[in-house]
C-alpha positions as CSV (number, residue, x, y, z in Angstrom):
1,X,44.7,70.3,24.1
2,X,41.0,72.0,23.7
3,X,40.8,69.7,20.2
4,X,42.2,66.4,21.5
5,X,40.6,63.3,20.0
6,X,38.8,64.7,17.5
7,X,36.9,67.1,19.9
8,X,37.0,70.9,20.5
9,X,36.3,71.4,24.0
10,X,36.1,75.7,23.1
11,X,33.5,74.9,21.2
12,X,31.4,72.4,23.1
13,X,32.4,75.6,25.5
14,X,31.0,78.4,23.6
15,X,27.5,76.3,22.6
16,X,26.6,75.2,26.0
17,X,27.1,78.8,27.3
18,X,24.7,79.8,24.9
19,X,22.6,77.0,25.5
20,X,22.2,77.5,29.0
21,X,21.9,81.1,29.0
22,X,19.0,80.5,26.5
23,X,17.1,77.9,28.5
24,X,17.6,79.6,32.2
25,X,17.2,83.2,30.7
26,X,17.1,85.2,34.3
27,X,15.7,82.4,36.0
28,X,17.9,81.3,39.4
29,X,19.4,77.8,39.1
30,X,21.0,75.4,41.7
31,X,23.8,73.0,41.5
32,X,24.8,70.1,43.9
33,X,29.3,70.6,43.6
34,X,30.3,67.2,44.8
35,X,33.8,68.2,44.2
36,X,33.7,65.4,41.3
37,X,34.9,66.8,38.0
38,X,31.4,66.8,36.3
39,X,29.4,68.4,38.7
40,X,32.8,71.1,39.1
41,X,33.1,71.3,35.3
42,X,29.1,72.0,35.2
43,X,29.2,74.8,38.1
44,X,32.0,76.7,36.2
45,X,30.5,76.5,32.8
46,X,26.8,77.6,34.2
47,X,28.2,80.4,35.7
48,X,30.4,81.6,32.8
49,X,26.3,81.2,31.3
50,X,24.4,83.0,34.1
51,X,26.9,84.2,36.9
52,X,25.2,85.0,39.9
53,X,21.7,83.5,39.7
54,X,23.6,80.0,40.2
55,X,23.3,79.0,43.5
56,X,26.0,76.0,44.6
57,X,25.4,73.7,47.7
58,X,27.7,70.7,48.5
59,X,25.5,68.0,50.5
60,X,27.4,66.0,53.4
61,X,25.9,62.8,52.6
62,X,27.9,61.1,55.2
63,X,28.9,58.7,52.7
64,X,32.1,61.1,51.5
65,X,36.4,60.2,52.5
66,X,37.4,61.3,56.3
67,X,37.1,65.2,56.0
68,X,36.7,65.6,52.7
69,X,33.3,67.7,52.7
70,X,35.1,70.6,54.4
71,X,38.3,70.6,52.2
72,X,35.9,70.3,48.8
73,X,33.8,73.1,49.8
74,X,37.0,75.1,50.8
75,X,38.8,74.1,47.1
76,X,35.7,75.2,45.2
77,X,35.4,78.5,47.3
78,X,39.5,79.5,46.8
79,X,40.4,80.4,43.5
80,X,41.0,79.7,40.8
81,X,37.7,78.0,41.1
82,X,35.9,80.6,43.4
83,X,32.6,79.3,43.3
84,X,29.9,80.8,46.4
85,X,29.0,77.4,47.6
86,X,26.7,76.1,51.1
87,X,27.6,73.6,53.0
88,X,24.3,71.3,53.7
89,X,24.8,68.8,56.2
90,X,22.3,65.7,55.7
91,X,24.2,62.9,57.4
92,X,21.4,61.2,59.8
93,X,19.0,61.7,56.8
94,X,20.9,59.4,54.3
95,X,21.9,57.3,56.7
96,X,18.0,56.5,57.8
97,X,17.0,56.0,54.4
98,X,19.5,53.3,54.0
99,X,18.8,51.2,57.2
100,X,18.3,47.7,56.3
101,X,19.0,47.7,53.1
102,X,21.2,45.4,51.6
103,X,20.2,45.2,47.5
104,X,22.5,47.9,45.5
105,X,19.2,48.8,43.6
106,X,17.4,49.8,46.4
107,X,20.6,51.4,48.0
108,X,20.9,53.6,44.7
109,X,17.1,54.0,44.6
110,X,17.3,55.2,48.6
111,X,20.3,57.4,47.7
112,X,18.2,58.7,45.0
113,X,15.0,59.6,47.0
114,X,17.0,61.4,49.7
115,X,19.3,63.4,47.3
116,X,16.5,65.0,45.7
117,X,14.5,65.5,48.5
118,X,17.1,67.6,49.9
119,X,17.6,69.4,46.5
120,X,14.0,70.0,46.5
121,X,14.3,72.0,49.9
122,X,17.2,73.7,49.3
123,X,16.1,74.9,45.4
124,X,13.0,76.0,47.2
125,X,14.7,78.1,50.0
126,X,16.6,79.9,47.1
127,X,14.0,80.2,44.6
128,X,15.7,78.0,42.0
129,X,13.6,77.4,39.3
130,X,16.0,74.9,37.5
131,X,18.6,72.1,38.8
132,X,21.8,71.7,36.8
133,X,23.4,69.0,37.0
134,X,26.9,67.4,35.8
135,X,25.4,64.5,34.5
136,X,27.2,62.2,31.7
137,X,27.1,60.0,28.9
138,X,27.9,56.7,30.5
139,X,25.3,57.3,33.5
140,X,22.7,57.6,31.3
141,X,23.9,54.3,29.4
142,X,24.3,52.2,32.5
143,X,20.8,53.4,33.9
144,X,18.6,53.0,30.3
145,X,20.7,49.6,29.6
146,X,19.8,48.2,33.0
147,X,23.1,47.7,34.3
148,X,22.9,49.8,37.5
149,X,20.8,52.7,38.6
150,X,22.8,56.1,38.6
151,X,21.4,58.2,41.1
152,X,21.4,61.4,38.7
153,X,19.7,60.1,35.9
154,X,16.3,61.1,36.2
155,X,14.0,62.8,33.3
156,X,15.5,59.6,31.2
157,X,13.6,56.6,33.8
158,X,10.3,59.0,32.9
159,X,10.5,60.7,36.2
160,X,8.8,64.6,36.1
161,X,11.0,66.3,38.1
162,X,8.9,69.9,38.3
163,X,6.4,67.7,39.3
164,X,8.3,65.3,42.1
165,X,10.4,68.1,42.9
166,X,9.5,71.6,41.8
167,X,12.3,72.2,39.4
168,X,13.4,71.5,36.0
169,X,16.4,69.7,35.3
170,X,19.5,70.9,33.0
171,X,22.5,68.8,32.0
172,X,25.0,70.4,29.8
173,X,27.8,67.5,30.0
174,X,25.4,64.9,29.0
175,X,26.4,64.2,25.5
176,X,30.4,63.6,26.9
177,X,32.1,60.8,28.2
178,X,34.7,61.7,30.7
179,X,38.1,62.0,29.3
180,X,35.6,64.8,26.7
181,X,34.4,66.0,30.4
182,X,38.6,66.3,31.5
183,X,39.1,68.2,28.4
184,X,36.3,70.8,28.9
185,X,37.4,71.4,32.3
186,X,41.1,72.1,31.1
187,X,39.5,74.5,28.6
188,X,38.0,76.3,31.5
189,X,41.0,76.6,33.4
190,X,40.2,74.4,36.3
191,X,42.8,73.3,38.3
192,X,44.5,69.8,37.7
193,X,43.1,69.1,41.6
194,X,39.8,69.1,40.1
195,X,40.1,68.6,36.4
196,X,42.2,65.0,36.9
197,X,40.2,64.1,40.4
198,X,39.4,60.1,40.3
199,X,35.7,59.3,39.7
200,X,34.1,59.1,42.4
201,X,30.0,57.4,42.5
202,X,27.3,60.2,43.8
203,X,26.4,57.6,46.3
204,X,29.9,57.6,47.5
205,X,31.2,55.0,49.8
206,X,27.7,53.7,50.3
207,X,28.2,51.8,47.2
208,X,31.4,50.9,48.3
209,X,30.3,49.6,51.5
210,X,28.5,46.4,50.0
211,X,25.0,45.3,51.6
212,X,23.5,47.2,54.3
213,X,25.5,50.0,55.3
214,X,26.2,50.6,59.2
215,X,28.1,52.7,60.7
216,X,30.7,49.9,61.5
217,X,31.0,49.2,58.1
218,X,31.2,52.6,57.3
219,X,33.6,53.8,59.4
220,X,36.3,50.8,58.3
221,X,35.7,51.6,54.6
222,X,36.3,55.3,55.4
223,X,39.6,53.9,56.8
224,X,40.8,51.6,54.3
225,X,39.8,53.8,51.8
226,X,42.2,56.5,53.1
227,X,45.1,53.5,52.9
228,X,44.1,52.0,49.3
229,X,44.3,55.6,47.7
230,X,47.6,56.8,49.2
231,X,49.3,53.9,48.4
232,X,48.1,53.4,44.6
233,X,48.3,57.0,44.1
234,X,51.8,56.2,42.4
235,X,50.8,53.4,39.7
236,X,49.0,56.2,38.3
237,X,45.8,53.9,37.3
238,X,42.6,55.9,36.2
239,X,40.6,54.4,39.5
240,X,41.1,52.7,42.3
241,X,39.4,52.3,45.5
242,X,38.1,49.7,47.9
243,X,34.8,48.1,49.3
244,X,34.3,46.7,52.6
245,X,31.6,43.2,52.2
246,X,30.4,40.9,55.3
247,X,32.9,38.0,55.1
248,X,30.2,35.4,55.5
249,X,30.0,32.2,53.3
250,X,27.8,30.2,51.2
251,X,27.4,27.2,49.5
252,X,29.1,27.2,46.2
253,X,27.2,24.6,43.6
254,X,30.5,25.4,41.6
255,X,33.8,25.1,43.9
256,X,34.6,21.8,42.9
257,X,34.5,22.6,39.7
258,X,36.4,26.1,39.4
259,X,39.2,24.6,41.9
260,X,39.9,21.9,39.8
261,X,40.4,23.9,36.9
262,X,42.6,26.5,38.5
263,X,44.7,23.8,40.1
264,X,45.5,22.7,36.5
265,X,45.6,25.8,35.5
266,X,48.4,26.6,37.7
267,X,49.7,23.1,38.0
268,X,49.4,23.2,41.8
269,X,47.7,20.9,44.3
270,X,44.1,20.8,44.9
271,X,44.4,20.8,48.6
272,X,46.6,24.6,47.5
273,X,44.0,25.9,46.1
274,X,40.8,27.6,48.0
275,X,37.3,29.0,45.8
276,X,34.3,30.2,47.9
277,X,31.3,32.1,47.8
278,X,30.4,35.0,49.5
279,X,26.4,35.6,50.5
280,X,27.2,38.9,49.7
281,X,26.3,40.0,46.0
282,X,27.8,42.7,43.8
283,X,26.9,44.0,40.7
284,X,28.2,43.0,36.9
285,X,27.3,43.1,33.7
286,X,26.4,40.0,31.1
287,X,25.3,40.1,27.6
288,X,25.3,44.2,28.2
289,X,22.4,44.0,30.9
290,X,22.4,44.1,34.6
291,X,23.9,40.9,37.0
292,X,23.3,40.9,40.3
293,X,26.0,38.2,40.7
294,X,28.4,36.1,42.8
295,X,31.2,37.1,45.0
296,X,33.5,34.7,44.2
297,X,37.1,34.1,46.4
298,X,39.9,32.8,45.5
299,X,43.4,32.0,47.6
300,X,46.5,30.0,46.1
301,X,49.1,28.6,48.5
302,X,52.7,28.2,47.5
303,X,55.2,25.6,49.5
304,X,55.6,27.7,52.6
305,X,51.6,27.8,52.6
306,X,51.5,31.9,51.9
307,X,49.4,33.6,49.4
308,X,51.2,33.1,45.8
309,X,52.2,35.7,44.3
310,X,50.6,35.4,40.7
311,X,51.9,37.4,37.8
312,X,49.7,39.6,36.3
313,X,48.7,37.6,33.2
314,X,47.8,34.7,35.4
315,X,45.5,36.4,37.2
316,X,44.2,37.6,34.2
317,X,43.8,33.7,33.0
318,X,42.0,32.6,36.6
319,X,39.7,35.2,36.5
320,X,39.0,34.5,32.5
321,X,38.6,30.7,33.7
322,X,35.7,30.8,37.0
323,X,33.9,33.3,34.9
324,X,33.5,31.0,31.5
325,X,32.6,28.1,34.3
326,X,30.6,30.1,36.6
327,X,28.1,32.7,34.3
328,X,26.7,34.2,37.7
329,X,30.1,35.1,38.6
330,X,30.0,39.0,38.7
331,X,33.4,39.2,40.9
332,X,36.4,37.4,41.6
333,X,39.0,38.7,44.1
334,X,42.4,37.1,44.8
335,X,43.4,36.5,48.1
336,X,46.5,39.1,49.3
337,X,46.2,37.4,53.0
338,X,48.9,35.1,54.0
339,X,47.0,34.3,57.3
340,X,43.5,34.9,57.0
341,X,42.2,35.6,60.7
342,X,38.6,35.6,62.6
343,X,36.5,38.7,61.5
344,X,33.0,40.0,60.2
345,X,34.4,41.9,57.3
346,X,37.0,41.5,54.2
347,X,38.1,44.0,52.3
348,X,38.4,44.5,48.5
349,X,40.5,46.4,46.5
350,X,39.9,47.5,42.7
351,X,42.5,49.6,40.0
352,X,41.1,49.9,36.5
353,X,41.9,51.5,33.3
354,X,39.5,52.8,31.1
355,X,39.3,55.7,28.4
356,X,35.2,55.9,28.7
357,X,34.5,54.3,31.6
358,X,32.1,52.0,29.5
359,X,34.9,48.8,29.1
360,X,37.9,48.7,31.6
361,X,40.9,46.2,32.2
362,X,42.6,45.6,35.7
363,X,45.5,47.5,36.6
364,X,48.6,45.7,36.6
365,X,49.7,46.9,40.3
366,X,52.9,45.5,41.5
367,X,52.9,42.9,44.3
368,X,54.7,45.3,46.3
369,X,52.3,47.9,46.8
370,X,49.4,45.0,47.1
371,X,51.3,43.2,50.0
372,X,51.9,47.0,51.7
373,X,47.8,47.2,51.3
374,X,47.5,44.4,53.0
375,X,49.2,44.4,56.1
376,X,48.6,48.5,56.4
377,X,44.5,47.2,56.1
378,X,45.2,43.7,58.5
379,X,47.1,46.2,61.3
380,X,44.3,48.5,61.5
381,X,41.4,47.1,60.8
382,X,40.7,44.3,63.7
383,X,37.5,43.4,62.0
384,X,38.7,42.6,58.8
385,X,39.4,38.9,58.6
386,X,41.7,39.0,54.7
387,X,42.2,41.5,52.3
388,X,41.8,40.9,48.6
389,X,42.3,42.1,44.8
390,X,39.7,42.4,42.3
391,X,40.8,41.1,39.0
392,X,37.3,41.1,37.3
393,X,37.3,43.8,33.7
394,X,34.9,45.1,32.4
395,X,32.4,43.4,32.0
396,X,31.9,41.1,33.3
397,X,32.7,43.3,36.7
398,X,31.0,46.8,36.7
399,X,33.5,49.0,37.7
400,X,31.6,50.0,41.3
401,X,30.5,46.9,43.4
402,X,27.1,48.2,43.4
């Protein structure tokens, strides 16, 4: 297992715990645990470097699934794990620094700010010298490239972290991508809770929660996200989630045009066939660089006048179609909503595969488990006025929405 793929995870093991050891010496270091299988994997292998001069904090961001600070800090604390980690809660601090923001970049760039403010305080407190971080191959990618802004990529944007923030930053994963990350964590022994745990984005669901991020917003995507994860939990895909957008409409310069080639596409009506904008924008990628795109919805009616039920591959085609018409297209979601209803919010729902996180295809969920989403979401959620799928790869979709 510890060789898989051509790469020896014991080894990688054995180097960084030399590495480390030489770089921090007796020097204290902190660690934000986000639970997350990088920054878990990083905690265990810093302390197998420098045991008890690494200090571990979990911050409650307020942007984490219903109860899951407490239950992360209590699985990194139990063994096999048995990490000495400190709660920090920071909810009304993250959620001022967002306030009125409704660009992803700033939101990441916010995020960013108050993470390592925090960080700076709490390495302070402890006397940390150093900040290790679980930080990755493909974060550093998506940030250098342009493509998005990941929160923990710092010393790479030029930013002098023992200058902005009194310590000096260590990243032992950063030359892995994350099935290498999965491997290394194995090789440690950490448990498959941990080791297999779905990505999750350090901003957490306040990338999720697309445009500004209130606390109404917040509070239905902590909701539906509990609903979209226990019900695709089965199909086994490497990520799924939701995000929770402001259902309001714009013009779309290209409707005519995209409905009329779905419609022959499918060989249905045009009056069947509904394409729309949202004002809302999400992040994709184009030409390997950074869109800040459209939102773009689509909803097929069969006889009866319900949502048709397209196969897979047909999906696959309609989304392949609006995005070679429409190059600002950075999303386009399927309609799961037989009876779309009055409502300030809709709600989205993504399932990718991916070996490196860096290209990714749509999961082929079955209409079953869609159709269970949707009426679990539409009985719950009164706000929500239709729930759809996200059939956009990679690219031209980033995986996140922001």
């Amino acid at each position: 297992m510890s060789k898989a793929n051509g790469f020896d995870a014991m080894k990688f093991i054995d180097e960084q715990t030399i590495q480390v050891q030489k770089i921090l010496g007796h020097e204290r270091a902190l660690i934000a645990c986000s639970g997350g299988v990088d920054s878990t994997t990083c905690a265990v292998l810093t302390r197998r470097a420098v045991g008890e001069n690494l200090d571990c904090i979990f911050i409650d961001t307020n942007f984490m699934r219903m109860g899951e600070p407490e239950q992360v800090v209590e699985r990194l604390r139990n063994p096999p794990i048995g990490l000495s980690v400190r709660l920090v809660r920071a909810n009304t601090e993250f959620m001022e620094a967002l306030k009125g923001l409704r660009d992803a970049e700033e939101k990441r760039k916010a995020f960013r700010r108050t993470f390592y403010s925090v960080l700076s305080r709490a390495s302070k407190e402890e006397h940390c010298s150093y900040l290790v971080q679980g930080t990755i191959l493909p974060d550093i990618l998506e940030t250098v490239g342009g493509i998005k802004t990941q929160h923990n990529v710092l010393e790479q944007m030029k930013i002098n972290t023992k200058q902005e923030f009194g310590f000096i930053v260590v990243e032992p994963l950063v030359s892995l991508y994350k099935y290498q990350v999965r491997e290394v964590a194995r090789a440690l022994g950490i448990p498959e809770e941990s080791s297999e745990r779905q990505p999750f984005p350090g901003p957490g669901l306040s990338v999720r929660v697309v445009g500004e991020v209130t606390p109404e917003k917040l509070d239905i995507e902590k909701k539906v996200t509990d609903v979209v994860e226990r019900l695709l939990e089965p199909v086994n895909s490497k990520q799924y989630f939701s995000a929770t957008i402001d259902s309001m409409l714009q013009r779309y310069p290209k409707a005519s045009d995209t409905r009329n080639e779905v419609h022959s596409l499918l060989r249905k009506q045009a009056s069947d066939v509904d394409v729309a904008s949202l004002r809302a924008r999400a992040t994709g990628i184009r030409g390997g660089k950074r869109l800040y795109g459209r939102v773009v919805l689509v909803r097929v009616r069969d006889e009866k006048g319900k949502c048709l039920r397209l196969p897979y591959r047909t999906m696959q085609m309609v989304q392949a179609t609006i995005t070679s018409i429409d190059r600002t297209a950075a999303r386009i979601l399927y309609s799961l909503s037989d009876k779309p209803r009055e409502g300030s919010l809709i709600v989205a729902v993504r399932a990718i595969e991916s070996k490196d996180f860096v290209r990714a295809r749509v999961t082929n969920v079955p209409w079953k488990i869609l159709r269970s989403i949707e009426s679990e979401v539409m009985a719950s959620c009164p706000t929500v006025s239709s729930v759809y799928f996200d059939i956009t790869p990679k690219p031209p979709g980033s995986i996140e929405f922001e």
